[in-house]
C-alpha positions as CSV (number, residue, x, y, z in Angstrom):
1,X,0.0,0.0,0.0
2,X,2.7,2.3,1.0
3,X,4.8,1.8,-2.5
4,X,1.3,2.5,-4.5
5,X,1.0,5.6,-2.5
6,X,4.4,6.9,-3.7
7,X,3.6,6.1,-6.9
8,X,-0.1,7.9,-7.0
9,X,1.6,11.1,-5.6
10,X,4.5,10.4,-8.2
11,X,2.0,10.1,-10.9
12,X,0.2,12.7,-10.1
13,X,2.7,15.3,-9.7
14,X,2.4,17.3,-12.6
15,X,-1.7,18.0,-11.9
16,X,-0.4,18.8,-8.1
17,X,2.0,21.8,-9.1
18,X,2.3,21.9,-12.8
19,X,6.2,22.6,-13.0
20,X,7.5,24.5,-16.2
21,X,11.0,22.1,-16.4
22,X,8.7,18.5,-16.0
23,X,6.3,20.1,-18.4
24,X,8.7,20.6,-21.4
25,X,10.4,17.5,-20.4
26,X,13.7,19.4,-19.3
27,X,14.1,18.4,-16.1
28,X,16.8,16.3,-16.0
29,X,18.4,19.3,-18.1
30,X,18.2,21.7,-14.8
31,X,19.5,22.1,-11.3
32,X,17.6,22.4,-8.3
33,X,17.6,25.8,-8.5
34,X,16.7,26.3,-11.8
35,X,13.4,23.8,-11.6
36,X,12.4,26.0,-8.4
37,X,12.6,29.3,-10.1
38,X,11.0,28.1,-12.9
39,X,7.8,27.6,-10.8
40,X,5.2,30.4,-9.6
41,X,4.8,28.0,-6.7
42,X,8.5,28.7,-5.5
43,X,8.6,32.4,-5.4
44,X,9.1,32.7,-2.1
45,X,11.7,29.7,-1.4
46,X,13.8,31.6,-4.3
47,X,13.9,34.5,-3.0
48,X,14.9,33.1,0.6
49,X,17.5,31.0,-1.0
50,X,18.7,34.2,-2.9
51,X,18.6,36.0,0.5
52,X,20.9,33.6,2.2
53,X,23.4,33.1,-0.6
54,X,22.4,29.6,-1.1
55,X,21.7,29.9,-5.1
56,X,25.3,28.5,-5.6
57,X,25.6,25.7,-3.4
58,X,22.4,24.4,-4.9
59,X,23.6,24.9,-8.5
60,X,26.7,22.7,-7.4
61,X,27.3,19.1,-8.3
62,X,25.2,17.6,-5.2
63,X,23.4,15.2,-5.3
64,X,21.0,16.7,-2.5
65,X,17.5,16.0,-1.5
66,X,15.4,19.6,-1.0
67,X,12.1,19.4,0.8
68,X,10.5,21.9,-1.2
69,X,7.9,24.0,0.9
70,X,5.3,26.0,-1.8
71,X,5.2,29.9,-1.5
72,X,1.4,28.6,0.4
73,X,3.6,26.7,3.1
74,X,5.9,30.5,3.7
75,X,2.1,32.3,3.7
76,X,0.9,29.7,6.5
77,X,3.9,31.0,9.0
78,X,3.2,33.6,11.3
79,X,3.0,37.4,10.0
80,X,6.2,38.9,9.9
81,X,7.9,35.7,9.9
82,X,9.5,35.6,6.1
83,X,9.7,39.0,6.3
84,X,11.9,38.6,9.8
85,X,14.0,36.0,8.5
86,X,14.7,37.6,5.7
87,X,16.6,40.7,7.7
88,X,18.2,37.8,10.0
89,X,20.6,35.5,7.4
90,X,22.3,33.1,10.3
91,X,18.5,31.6,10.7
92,X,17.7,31.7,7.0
93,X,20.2,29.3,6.3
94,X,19.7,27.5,9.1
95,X,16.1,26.6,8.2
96,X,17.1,26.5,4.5
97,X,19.6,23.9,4.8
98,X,17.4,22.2,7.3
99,X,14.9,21.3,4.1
100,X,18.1,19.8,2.5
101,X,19.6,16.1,2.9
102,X,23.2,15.1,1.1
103,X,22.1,12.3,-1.6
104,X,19.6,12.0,-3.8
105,X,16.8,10.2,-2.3
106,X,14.0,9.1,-4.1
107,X,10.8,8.2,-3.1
108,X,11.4,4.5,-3.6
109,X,13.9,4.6,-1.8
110,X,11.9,4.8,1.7
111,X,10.3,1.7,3.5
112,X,6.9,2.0,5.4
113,X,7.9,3.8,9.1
114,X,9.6,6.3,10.3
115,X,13.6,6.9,10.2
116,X,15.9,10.1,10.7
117,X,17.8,12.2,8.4
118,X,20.9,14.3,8.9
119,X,20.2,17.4,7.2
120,X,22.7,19.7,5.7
121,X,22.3,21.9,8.4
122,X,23.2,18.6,11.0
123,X,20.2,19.0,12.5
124,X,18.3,15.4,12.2
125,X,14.6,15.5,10.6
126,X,12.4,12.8,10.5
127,X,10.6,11.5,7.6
128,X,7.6,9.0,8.2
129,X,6.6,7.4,5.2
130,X,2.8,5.4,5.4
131,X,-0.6,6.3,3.6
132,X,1.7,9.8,2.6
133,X,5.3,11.3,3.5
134,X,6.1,13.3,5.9
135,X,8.9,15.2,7.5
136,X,8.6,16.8,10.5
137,X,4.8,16.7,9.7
138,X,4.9,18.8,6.9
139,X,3.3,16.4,3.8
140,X,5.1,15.5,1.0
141,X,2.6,17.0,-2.0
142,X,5.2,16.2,-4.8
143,X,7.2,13.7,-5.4
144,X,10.7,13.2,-7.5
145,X,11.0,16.0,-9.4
146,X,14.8,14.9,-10.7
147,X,17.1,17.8,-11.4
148,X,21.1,17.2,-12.7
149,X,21.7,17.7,-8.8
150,X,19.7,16.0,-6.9
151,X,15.9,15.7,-6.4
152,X,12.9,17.9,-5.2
153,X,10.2,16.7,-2.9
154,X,7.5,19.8,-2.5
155,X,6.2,19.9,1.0
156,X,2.9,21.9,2.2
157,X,4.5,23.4,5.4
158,X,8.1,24.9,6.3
159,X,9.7,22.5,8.7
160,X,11.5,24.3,11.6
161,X,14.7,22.6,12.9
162,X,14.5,22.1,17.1
């Protein structure tokens, strides 16, 4: 059950957040970075990646694994809070890197439970896989979406490291 649930939100990845790279068939042409900014969805995750001076450690070889949070997840913080982090760089990157895990993991590449990640941040997360994904509770919406780097899993919260 859990393997056909990967594959349903695999499958249906392009109706969840139509992305420009997947939809031209480029996206094993393009980075990380360049996928995300090619998406209306990931305004805000550009701009905080901009912010903390991230854009070229996610353009380099990798492979990494970026929990994706939409610019819906950044609107469901508290007011003030994107605006705050973005004036405050130290914990921009802190959370930023906390969305990102060295390899390239793919969803079949989980087994049914629950199992923690060192982050690139070296904060642990952990990722529950079941009926859906999780990480640190936040949903995985969107499965592997393979870049040259790495791979993007897009996530409906922003996950906050402890």
């Amino acid at each position: 059950m859990f393997k056909s649930s990967l594959k349903a939100i695999a499958l249906s990845s392009t109706l969840i957040l139509p992305m420009t790279a997947v939809a031209n068939g480029s996206e094993h042409n393009s980075d990380i970075v360049d996928i995300a900014a090619g998406n209306e969805a990931f305004s805000t995750l550009v701009a905080a990646v901009t912010a903390a001076g991230l854009v070229d450690t996610l353009k380099g070889e990798g492979p990494f694994t970026v929990f994706a949070p939409t610019d819906e997840a950044f609107a469901a913080l508290p007011e003030g809070t994107v605006e705050a982090l973005l004036e405050d760089i130290p914990a921009l990157t802190a959370i930023l890197t906390y969305h990102v895990v060295p390899g390239a993991i793919m969803s079949g590449d989980l087994s049914e439970g629950c199992t923690e990640v060192e982050t690139v941040n070296g904060a642990s997360a952990t990722v529950c896989a079941a009926e859906t994904v999780t990480i640190d509770g936040a949903t995985v919406v969107q499965a592997d979406i393979e870049a040259t780097n790495g791979v993007i899993h897009v996530i409906d919260a922003v996950i906050l490291p402890e």
